[in-house]
C-alpha positions in Angstrom: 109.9 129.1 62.3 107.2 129.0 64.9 107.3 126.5 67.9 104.4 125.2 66.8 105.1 124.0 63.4 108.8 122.1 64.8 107.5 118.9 64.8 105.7 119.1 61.4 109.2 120.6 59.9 110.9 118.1 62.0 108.9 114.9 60.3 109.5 116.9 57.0 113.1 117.0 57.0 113.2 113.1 57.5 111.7 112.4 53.9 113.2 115.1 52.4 116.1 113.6 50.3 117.3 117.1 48.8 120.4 117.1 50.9 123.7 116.0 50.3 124.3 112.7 52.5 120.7 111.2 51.0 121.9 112.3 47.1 124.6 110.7 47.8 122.8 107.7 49.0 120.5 107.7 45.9 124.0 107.6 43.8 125.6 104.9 45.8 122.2 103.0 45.5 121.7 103.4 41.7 125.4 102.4 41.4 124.7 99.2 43.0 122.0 98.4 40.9 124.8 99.0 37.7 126.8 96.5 39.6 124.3 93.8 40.0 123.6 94.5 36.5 127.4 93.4 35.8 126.8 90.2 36.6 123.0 89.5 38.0 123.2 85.8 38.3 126.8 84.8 39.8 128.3 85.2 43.1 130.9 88.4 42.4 132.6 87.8 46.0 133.3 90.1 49.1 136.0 92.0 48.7 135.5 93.6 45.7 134.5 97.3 45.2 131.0 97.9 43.9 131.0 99.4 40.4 130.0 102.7 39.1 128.3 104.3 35.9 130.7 106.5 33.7 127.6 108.7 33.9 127.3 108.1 37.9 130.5 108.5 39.5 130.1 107.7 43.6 131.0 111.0 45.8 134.5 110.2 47.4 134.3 109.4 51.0 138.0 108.1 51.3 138.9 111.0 53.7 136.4 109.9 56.5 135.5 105.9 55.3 138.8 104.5 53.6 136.7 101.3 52.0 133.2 103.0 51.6 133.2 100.9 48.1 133.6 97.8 49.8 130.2 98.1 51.8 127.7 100.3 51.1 124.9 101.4 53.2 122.3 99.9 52.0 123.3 96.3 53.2 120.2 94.5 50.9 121.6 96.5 47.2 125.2 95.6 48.5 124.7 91.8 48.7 122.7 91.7 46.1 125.3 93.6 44.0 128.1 91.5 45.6 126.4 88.1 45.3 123.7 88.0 42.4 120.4 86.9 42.7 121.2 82.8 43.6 123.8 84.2 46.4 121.8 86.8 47.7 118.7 84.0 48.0 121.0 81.7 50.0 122.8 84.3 52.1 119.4 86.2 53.0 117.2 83.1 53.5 118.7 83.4 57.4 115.6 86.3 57.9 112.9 84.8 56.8 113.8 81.5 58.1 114.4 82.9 61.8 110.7 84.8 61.6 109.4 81.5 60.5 111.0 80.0 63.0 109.1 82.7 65.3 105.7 82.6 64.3 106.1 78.7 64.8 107.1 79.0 68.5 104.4 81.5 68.4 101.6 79.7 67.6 103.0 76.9 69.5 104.0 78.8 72.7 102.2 77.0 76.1 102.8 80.5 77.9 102.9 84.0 77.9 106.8 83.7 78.2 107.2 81.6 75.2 104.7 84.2 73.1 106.8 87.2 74.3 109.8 85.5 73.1 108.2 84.7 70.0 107.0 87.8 69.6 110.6 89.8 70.3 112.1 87.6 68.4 110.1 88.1 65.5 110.4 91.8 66.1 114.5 91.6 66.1 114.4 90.2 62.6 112.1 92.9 61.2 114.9 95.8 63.3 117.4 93.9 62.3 116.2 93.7 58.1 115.3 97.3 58.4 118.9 98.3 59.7 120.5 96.5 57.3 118.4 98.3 54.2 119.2 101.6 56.0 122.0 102.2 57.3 125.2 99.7 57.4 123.7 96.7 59.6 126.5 94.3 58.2 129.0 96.6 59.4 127.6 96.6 62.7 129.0 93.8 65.5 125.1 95.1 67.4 123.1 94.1 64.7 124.6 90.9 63.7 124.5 90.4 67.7 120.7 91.1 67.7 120.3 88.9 64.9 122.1 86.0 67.0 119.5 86.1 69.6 116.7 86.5 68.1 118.0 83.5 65.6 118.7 81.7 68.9 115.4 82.5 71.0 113.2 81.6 67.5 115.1 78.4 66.8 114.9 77.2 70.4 110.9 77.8 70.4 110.9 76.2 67.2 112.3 73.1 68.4 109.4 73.6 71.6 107.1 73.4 68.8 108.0 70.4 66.9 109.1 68.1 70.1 105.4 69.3 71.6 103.6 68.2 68.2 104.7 64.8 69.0 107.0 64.7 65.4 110.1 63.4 67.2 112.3 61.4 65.2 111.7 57.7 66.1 
């Protein structure tokens, strides 16, 4: 309880998953991997609720999140779960294609402003991949916005890159 050892108990109490919102994390997680087990290979579809172990049941959050089945918040299990492992390849290819698109303007850039904008971009993908793993990134209009610029700023360098590399199209 001393002052000095807040921020140590502070750092402790983020990876400490004894409480009840992370159990109930670690159930909503382990019942999206029994979905994807349903049907690993073929696109499911939105719309549908996630399914749940006999032996897992999820903890009812209808009071305060009237659909919490039909999103989870772990955005990279949910799609997965949702859309198998083709759909999830297709749907998710958008991230790493963006911080290839990046690292390409990168190493292409002719100024510091084109490297920042590179390198921000490239850094919006990775905040942008780690919100959705976390905490509900799909359901949130800011991350799907951050996405859009960084997408936006990357593919723009990109297209710098290629037109100075002399590869037009004849």
């Amino acid at each position: 309880s001393s002052p000095v050892f807040k921020p140590a108990k502070a750092i402790t109490s983020v990876l400490d998953q004894k409480d009840a919102s992370s159990q109930s994390r670690n159930v909503e997680n382990e019942n999206l991997v029994y979905t994807l087990g349903q049907s690993p290979v073929l696109f499911r579809g939105f719309g549908h609720e996630y399914d749940y172990s006999p032996n897992n049941p999820p903890v009812d959050l209808s009071d305060t999140f009237k659909n919490f089945r039909l999103i989870a918040h772990n955005g990279v299990l949910w799609l997965w779960s949702i859309a198998g492992v083709l759909g999830f390849t297709l749907i998710w290819l958008v991230y790493p294609l963006a911080g290839t698109m990046a690292m390409r303007g990168y190493r292409a850039a002719q100024t510091p402003l084109e490297r920042s904008a590179a390198l921000a971009a490239l850094g919006m993908v990775a905040v942008v991949v780690i919100q959705i793993w976390g905490d509900q990134g799909f359901n949130s209009y800011m991350t799907l916005i951050t996405f859009g610029v960084a997408f936006a700023v990357a593919s723009r360098l990109a297209v710098r890159a290629h037109a100075s590399s002399g590869m037009e199209e004849l």
